[in-house]
MDTraj code that builds the backbone (N, CA, C; nanometers):
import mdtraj as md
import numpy as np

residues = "UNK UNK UNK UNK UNK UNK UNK UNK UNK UNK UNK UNK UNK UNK UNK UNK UNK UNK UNK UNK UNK UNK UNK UNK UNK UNK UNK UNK UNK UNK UNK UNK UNK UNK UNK UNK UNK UNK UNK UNK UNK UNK UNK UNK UNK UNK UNK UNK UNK UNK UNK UNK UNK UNK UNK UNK UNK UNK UNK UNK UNK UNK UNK UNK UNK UNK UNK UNK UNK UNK UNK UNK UNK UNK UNK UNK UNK UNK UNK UNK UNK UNK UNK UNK UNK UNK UNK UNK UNK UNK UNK UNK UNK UNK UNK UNK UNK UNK UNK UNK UNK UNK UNK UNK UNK UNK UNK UNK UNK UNK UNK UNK UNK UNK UNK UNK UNK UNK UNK UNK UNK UNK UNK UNK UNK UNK UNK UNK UNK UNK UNK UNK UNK UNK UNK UNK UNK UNK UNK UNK UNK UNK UNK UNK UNK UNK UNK UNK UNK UNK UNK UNK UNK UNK UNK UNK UNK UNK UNK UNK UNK UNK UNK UNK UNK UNK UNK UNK UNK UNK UNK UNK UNK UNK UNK UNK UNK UNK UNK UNK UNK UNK UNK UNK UNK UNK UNK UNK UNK UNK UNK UNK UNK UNK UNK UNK UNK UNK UNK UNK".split()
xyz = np.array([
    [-0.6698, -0.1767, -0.7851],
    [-0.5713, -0.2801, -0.7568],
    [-0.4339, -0.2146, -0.7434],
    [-0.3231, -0.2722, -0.6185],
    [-0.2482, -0.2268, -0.5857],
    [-0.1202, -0.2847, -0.6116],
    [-0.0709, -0.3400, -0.7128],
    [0.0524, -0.4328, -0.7542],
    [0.1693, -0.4221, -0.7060],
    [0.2437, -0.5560, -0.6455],
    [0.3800, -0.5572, -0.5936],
    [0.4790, -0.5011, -0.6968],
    [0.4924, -0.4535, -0.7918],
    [0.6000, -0.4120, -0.9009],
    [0.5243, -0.2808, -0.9422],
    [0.4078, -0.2291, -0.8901],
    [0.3869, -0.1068, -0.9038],
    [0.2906, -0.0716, -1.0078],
    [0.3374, -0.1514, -1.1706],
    [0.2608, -0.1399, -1.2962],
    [0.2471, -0.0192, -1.3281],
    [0.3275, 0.0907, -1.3259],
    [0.3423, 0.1934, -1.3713],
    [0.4176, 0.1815, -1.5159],
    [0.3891, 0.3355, -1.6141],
    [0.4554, 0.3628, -1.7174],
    [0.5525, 0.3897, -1.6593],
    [0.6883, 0.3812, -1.6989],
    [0.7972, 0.4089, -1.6633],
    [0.8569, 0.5709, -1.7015],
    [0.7725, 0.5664, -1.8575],
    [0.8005, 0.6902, -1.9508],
    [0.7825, 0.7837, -1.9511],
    [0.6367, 0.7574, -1.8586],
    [0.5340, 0.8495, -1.8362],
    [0.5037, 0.9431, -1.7439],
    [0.4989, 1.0682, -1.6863],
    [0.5400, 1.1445, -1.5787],
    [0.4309, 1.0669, -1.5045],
    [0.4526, 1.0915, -1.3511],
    [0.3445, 1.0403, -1.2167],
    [0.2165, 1.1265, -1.2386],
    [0.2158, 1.2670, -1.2509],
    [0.0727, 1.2854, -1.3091],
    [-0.0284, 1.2365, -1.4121],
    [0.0235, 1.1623, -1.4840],
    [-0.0058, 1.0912, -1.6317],
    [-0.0622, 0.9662, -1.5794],
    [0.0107, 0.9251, -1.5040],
    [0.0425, 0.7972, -1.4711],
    [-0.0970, 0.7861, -1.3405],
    [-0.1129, 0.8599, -1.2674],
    [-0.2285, 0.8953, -1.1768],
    [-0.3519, 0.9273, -1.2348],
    [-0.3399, 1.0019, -1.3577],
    [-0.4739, 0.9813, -1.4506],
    [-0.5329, 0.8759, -1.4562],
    [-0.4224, 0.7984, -1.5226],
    [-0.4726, 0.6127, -1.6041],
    [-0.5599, 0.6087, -1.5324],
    [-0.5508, 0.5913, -1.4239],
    [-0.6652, 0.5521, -1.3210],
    [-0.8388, 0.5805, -1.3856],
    [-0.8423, 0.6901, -1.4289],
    [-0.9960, 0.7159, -1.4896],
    [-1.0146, 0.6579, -1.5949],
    [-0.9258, 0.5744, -1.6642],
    [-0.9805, 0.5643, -1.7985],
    [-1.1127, 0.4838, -1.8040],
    [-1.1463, 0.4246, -1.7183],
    [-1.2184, 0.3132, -1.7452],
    [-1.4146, 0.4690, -1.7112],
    [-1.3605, 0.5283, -1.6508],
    [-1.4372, 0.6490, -1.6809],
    [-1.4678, 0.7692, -1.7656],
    [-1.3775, 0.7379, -1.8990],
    [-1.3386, 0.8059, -1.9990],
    [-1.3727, 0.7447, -2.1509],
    [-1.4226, 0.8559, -2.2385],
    [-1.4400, 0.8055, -2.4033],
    [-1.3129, 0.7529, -2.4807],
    [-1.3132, 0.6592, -2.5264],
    [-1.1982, 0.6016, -2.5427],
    [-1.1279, 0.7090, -2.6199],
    [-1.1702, 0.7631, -2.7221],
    [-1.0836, 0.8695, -2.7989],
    [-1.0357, 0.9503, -2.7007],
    [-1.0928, 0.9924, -2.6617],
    [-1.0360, 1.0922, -2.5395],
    [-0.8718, 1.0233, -2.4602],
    [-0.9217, 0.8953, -2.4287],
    [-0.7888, 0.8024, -2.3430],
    [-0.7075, 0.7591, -2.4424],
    [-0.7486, 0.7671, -2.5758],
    [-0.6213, 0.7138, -2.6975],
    [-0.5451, 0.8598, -2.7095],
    [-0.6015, 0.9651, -2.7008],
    [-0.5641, 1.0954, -2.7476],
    [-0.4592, 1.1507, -2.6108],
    [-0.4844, 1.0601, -2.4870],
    [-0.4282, 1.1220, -2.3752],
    [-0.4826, 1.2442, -2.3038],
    [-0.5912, 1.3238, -2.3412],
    [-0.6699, 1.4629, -2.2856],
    [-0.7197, 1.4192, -2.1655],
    [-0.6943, 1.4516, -2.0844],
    [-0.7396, 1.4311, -1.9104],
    [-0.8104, 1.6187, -1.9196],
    [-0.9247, 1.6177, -1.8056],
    [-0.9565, 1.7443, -1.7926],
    [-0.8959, 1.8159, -1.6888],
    [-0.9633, 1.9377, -1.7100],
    [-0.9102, 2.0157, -1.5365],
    [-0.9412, 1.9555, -1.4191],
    [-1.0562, 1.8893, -1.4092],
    [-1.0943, 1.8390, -1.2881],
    [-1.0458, 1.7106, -1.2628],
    [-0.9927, 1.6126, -1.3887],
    [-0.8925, 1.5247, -1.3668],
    [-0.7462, 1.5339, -1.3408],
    [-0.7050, 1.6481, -1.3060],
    [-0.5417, 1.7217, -1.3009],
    [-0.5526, 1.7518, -1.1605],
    [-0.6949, 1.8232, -1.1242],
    [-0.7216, 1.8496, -0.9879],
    [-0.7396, 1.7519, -0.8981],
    [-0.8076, 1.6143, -0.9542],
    [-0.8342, 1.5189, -0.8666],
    [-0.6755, 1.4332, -0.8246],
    [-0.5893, 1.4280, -0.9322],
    [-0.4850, 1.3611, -0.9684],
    [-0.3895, 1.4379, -0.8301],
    [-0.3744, 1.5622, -0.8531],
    [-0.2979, 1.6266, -0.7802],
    [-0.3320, 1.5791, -0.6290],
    [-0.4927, 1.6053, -0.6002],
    [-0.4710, 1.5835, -0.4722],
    [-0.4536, 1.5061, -0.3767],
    [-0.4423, 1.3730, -0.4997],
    [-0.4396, 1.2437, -0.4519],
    [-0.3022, 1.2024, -0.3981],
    [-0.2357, 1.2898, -0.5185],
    [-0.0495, 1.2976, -0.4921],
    [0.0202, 1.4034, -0.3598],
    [-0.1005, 1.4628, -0.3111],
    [-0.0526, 1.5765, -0.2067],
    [-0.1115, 1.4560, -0.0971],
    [-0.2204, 1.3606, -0.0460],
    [-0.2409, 1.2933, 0.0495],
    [-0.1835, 1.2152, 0.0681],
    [-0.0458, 1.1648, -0.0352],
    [0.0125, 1.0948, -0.0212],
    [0.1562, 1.1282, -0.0077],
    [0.1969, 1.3035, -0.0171],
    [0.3208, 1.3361, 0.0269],
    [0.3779, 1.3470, -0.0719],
    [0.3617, 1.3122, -0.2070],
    [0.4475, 1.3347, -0.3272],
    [0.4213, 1.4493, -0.4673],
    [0.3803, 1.5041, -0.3771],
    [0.3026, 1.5494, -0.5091],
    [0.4098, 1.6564, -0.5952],
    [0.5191, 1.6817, -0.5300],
    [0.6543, 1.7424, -0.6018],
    [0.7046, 1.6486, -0.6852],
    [0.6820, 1.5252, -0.6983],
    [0.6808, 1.4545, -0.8033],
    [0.6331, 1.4830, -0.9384],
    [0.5159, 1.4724, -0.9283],
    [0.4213, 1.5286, -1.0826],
    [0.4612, 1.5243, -1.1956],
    [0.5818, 1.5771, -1.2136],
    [0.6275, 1.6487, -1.3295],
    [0.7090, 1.5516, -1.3778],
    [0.8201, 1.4674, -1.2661],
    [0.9042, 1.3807, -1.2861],
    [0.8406, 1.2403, -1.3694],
    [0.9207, 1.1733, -1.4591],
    [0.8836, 1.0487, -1.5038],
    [0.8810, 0.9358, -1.3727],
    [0.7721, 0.8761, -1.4094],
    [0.7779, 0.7226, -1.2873],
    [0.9234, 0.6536, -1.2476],
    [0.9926, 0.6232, -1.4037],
    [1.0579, 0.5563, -1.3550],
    [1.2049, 0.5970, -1.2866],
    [1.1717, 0.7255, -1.2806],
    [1.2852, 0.7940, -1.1364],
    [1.2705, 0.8002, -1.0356],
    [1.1451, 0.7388, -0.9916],
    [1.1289, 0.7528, -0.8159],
    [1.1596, 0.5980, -0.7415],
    [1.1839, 0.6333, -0.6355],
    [1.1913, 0.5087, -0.5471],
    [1.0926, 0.3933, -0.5410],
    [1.1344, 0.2835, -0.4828],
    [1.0034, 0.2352, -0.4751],
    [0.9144, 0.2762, -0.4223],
    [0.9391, 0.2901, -0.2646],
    [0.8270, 0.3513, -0.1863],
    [0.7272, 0.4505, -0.2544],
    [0.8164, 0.5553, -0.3547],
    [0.7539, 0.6779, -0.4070],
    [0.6527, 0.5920, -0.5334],
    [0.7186, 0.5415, -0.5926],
    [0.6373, 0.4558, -0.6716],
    [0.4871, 0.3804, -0.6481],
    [0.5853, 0.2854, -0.5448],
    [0.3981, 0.2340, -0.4726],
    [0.2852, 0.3655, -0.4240],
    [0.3811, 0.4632, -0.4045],
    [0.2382, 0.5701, -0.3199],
    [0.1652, 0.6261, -0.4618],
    [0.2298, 0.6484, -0.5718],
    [0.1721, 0.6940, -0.7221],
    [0.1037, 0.5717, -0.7483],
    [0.1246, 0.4721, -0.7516],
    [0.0182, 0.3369, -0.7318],
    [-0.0725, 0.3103, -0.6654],
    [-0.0867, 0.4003, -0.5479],
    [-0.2250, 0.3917, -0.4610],
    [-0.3338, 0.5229, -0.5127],
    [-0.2291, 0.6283, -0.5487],
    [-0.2702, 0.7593, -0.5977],
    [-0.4052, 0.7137, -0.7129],
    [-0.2709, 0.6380, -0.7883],
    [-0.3788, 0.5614, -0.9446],
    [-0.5344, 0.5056, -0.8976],
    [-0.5508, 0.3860, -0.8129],
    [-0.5874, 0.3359, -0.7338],
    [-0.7218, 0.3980, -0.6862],
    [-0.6632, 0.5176, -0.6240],
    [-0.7667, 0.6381, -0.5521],
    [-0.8460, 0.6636, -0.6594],
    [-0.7845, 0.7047, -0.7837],
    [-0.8433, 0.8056, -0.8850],
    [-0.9871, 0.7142, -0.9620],
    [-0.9757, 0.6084, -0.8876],
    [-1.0735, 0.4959, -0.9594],
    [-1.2409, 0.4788, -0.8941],
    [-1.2240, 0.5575, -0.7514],
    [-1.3486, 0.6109, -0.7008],
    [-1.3444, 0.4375, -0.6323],
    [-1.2624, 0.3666, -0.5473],
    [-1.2844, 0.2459, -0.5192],
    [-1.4056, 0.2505, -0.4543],
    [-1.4873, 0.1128, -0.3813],
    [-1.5223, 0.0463, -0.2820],
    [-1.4170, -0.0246, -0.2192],
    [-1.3349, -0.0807, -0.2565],
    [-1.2629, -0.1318, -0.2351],
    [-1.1378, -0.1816, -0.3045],
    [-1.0164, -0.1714, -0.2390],
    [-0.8800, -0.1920, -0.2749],
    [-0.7984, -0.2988, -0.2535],
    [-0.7666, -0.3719, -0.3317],
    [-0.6890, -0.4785, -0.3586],
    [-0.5595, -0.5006, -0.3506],
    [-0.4776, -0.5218, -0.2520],
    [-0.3299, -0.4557, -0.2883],
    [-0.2187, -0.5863, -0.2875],
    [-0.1478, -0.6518, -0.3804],
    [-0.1164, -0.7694, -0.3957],
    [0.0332, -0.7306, -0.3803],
    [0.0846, -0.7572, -0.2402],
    [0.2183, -0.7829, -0.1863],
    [0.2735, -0.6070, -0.1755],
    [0.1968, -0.4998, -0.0926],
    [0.2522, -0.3920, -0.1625],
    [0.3829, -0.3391, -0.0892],
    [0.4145, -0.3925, -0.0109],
    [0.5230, -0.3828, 0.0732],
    [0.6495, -0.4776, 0.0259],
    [0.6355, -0.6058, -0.0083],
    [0.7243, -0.7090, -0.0719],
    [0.8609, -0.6131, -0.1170],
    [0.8579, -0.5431, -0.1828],
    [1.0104, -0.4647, -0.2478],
    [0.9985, -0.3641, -0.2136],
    [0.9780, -0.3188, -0.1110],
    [0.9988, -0.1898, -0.0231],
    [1.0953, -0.1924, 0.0843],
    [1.2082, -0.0886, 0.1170],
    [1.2161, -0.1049, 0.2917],
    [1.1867, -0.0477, 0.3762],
    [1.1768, -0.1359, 0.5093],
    [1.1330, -0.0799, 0.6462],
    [1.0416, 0.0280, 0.6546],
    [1.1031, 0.1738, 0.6410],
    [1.0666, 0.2306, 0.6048],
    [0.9514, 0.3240, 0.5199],
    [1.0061, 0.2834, 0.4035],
    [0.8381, 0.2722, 0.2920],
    [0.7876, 0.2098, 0.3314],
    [0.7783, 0.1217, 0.3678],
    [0.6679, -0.0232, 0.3622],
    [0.5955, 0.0066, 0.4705],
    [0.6771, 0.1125, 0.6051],
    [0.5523, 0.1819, 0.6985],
    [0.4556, 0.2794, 0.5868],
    [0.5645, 0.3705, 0.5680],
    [0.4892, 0.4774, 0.4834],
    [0.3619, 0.4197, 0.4094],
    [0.3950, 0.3111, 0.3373],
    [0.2649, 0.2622, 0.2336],
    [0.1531, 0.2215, 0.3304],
    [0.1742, 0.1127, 0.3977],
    [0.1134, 0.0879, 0.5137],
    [0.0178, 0.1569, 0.5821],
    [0.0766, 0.2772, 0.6381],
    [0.0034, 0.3602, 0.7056],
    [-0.1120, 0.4418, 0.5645],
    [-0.0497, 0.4348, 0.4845],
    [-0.1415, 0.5487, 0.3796],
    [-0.2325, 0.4135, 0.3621],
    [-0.2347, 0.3100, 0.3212],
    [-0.3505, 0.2231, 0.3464],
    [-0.4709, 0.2136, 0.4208],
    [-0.3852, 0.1911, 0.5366],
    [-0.4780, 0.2531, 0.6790],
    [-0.5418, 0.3967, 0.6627],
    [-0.4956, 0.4819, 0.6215],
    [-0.5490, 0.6007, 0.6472],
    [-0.6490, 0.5972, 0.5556],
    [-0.6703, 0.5731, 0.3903],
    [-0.7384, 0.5087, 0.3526],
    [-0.8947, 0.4367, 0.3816],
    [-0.8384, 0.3432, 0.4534],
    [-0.9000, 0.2439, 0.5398],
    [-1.0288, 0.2979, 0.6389],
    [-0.9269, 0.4029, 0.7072],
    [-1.0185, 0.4547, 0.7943],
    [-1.0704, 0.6096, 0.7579],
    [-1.0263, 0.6932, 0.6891],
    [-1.0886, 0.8191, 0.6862],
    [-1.2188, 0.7917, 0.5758],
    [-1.2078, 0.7105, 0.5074],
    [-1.2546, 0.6755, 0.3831],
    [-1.3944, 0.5983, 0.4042],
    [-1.3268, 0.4868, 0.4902],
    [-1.4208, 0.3944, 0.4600],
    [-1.4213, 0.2883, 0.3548],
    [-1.2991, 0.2551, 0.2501],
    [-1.2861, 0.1764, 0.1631],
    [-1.2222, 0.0718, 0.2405],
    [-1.2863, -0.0407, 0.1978],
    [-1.1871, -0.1911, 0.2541],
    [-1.0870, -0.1712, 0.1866],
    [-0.9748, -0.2446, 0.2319],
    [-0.8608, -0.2933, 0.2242],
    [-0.8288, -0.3978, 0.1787],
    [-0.8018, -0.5186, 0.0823],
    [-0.7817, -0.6294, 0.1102],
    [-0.6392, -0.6781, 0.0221],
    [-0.5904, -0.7005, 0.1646],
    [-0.3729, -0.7276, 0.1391],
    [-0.3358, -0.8676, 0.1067],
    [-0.2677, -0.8889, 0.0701],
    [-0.2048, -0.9971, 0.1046],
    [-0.0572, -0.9575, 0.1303],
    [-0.0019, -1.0390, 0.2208],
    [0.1381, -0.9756, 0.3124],
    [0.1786, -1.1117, 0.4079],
    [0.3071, -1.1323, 0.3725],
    [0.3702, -1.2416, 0.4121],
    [0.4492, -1.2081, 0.5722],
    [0.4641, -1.0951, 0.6133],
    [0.5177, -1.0493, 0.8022],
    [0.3851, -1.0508, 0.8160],
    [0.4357, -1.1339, 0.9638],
    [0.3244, -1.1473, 1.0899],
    [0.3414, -0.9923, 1.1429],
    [0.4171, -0.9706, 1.1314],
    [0.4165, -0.8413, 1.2526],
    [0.3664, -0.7162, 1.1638],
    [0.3735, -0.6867, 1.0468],
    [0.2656, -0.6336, 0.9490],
    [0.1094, -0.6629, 0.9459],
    [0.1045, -0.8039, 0.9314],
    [-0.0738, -0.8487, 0.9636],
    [-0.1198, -0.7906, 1.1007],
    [0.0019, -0.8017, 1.1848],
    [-0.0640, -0.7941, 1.3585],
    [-0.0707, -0.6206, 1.3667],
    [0.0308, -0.5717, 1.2897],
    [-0.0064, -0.4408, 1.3316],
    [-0.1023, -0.3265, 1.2645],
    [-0.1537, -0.3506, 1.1687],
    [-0.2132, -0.3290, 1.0198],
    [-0.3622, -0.3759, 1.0235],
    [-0.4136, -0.5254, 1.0480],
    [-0.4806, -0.5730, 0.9803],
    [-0.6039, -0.5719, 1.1039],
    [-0.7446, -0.5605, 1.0451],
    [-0.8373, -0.6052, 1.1800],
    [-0.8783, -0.7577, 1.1516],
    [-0.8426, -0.8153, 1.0454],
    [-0.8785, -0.9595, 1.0259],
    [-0.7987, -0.9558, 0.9676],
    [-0.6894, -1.1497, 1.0051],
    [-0.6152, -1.2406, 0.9525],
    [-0.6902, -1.3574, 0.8782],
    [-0.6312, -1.3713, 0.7551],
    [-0.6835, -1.4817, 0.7072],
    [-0.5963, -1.5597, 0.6520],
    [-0.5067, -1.6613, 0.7111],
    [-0.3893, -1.7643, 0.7216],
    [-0.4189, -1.8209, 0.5872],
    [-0.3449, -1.9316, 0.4817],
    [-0.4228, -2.0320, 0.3940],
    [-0.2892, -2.0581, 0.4048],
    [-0.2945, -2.2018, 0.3862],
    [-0.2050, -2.3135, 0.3652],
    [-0.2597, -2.4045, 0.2626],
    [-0.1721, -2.4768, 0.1536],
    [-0.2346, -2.5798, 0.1123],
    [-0.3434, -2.5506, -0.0109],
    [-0.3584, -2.4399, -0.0527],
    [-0.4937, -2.3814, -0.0890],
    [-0.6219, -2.3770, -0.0129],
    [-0.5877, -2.3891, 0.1108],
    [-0.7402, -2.3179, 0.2077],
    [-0.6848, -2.2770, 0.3132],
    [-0.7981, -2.2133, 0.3817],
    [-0.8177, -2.1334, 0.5005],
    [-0.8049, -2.2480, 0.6248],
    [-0.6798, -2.1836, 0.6793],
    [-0.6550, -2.2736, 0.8026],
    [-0.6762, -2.1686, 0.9069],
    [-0.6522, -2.0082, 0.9008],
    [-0.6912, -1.9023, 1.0377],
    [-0.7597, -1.8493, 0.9434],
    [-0.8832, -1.7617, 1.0259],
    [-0.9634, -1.6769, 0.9788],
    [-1.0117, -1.5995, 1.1418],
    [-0.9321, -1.5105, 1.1690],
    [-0.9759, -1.4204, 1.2980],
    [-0.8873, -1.2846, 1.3334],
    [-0.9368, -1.2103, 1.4415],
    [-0.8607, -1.1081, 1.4620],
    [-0.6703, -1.1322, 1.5215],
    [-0.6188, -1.0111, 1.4980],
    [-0.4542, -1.0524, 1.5491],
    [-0.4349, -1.0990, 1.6349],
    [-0.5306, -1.0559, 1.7902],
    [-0.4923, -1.1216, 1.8940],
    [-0.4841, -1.2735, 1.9047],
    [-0.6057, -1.3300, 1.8231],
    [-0.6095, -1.4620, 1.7789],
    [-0.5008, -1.5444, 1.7163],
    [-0.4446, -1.5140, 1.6705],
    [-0.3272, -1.5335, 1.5807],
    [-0.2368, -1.6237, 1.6781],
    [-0.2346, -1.7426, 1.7165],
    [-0.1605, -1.8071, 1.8478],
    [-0.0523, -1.8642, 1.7818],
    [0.0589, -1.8923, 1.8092],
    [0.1835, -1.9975, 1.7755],
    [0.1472, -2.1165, 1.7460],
    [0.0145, -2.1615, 1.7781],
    [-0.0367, -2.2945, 1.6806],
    [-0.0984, -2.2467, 1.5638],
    [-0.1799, -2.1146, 1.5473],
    [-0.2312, -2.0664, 1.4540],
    [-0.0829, -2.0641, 1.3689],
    [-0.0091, -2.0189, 1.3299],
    [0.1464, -2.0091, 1.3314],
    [0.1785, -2.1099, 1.2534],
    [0.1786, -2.2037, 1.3352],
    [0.2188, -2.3318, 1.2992],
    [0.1353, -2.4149, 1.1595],
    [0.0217, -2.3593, 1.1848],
    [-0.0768, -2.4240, 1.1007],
    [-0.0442, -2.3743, 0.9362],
    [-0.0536, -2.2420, 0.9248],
    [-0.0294, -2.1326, 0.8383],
    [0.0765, -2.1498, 0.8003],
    [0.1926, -2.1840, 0.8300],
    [0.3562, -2.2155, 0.7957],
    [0.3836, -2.3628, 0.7769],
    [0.3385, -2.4375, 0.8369],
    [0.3585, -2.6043, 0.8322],
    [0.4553, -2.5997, 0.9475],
    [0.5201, -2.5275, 1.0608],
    [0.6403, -2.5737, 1.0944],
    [0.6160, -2.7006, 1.1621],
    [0.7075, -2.8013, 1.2041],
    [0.7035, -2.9481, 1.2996],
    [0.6851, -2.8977, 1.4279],
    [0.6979, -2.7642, 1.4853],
    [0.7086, -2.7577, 1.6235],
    [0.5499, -2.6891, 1.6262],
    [0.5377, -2.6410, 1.7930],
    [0.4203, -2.4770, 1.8279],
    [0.4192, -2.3971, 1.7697],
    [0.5081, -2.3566, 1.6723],
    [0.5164, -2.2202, 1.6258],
    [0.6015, -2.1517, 1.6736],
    [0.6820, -2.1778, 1.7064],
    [0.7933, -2.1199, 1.7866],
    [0.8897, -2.1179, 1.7239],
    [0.8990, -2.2514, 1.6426],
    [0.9826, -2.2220, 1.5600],
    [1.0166, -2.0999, 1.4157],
    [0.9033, -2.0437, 1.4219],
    [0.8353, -1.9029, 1.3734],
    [0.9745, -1.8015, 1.4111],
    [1.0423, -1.7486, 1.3827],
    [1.0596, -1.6171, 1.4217],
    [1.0393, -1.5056, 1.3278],
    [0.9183, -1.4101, 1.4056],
    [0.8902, -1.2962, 1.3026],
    [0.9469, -1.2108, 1.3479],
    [1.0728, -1.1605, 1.3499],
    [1.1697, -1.0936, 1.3612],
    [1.2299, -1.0862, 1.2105],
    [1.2257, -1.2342, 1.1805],
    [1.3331, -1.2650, 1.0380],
    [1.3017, -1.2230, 0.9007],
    [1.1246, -1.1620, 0.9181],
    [1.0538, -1.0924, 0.8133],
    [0.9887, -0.9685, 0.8171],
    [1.0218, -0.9197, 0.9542],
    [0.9467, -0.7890, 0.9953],
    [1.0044, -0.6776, 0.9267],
    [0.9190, -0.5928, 0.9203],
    [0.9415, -0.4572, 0.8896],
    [0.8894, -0.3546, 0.9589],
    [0.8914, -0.4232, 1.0757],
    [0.9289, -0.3108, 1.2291],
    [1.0455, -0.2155, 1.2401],
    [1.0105, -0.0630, 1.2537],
    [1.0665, 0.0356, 1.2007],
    [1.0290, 0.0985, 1.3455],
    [1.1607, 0.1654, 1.4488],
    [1.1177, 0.2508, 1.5127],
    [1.0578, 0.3663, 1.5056],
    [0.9114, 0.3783, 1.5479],
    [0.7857, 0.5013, 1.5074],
    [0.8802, 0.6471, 1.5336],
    [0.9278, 0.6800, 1.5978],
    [0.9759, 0.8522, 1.6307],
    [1.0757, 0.8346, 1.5156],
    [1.1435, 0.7696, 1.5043],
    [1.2830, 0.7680, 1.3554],
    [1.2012, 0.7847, 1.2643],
    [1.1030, 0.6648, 1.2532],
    [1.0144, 0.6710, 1.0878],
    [0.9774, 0.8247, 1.0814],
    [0.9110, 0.9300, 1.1936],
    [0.8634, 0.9986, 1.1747],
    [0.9178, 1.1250, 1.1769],
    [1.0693, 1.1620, 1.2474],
    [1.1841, 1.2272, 1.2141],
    [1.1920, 1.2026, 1.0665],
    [1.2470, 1.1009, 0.9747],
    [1.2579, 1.0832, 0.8743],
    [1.1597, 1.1254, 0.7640],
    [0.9845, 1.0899, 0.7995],
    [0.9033, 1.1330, 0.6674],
    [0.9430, 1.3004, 0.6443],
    [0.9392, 1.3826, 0.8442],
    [0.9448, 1.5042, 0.8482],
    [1.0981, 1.5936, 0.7385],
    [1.1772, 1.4899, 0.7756],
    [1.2548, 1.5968, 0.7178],
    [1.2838, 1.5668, 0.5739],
    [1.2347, 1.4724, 0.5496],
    [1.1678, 1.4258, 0.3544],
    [1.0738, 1.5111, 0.3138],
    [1.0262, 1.6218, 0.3958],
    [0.8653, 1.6563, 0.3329],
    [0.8021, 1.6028, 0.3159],
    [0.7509, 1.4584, 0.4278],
    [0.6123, 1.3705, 0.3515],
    [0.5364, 1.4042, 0.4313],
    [0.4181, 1.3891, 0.4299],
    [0.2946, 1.4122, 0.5377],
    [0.2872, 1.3006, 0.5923],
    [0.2881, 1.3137, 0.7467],
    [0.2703, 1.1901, 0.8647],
    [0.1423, 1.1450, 0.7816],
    [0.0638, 1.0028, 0.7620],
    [-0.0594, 0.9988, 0.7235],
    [-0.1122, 0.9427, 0.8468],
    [-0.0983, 0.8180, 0.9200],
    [-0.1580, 0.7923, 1.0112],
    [-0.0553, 0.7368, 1.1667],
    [0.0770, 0.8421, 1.1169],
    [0.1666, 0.8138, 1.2911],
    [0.1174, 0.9341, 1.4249],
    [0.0355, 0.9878, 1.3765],
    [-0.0722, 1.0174, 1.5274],
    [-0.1439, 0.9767, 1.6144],
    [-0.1841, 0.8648, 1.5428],
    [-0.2724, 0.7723, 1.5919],
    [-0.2014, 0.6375, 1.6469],
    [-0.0970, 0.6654, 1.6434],
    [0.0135, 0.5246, 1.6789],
    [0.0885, 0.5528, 1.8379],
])
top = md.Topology()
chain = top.add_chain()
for i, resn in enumerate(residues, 1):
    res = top.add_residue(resn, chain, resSeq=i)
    for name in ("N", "CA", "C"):
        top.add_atom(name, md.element.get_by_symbol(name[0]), res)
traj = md.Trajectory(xyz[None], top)
């Protein structure tokens, strides 16, 4: 599970913090005592190098950015051997920016992996560019359930309540549409690893 506020120790360095992730694979004395092994330091690490941070490590959580934060939150995440990943608003307090970065490491995820994905995310233009299935709810149920192209200004309408087509929609006013060559000037000269702007 992938939490909008991150749910990290604050206290706790990002390698520590990327462990947690195994405990539920660990003797409890062992996880009260804090002893992670070599091959849990190794797994930890490389989870933090696929995600571009791994010069982090050493630093406590609660000095990194958000963006840097959420990616030690997917790291955690990883270390759990998913089927599948849950990620509840993970973009919400991110900008532009990160919120590609996270995004794309999702996707990459997604696809090198083979683990589902399953988001919830309030930009249309995030669902449309991100997602292979939309699933709208209004009301407490499912009013869209289909691919992006599907996604029509009545679909829109339905999903939002507006009085008009959907037009009255503008997803401009929630996007976190980020020009791709800037985003990717920018990870480059951050030291992050492109994860999936090759394929874009």
């Amino acid at each position: 599970m992938i939490f909008q506020q991150f749910n990290l120790v604050p206290r706790l360095d990002v390698l520590t913090n990327v462990m947690l992730g195994r405990l539920n694979h660990r003797p409890t004395a062992m996880s009260l005592l804090g002893v992670f092994t070599r091959e849990e330091r190794i797994h930890a690490i490389a989870a933090l190098e696929r995600l571009g941070i791994e010069q982090t490590a050493l630093q406590m959580a609660g000095t990194l950015s958000g963006g840097q934060q959420q990616r030690v939150a997917i790291a955690r995440a990883l270390m759990q051997n998913p089927k599948m990943v849950l990620a509840d608003e993970p973009i919400a307090s991110l900008d532009p920016l990160n919120a590609k970065i996270v995004m794309d490491a999702l996707r990459d995820i997604n696809e090198r992996e083979g683990i589902t994905v399953v988001t919830n995310l309030h930009t249309l233009d995030t669902a449309r560019n991100y997602c292979e299935r939309i699933v709208g709810m209004a009301a407490g149920r499912v009013v869209f359930d289909g691919k992006p192209s599907e996604l029509t200004a009545g679909a829109v309408k339905q999903i939002y309540g507006t009085d008009r087509d959907g037009a009255g929609i503008d997803e401009t006013m929630t996007s976190t549409s980020i020009n791709i060559p800037a985003a990717a000037a920018a990870q480059q000269s951050a030291g992050l690893q492109p994860l999936a702007l090759a394929g874009l």
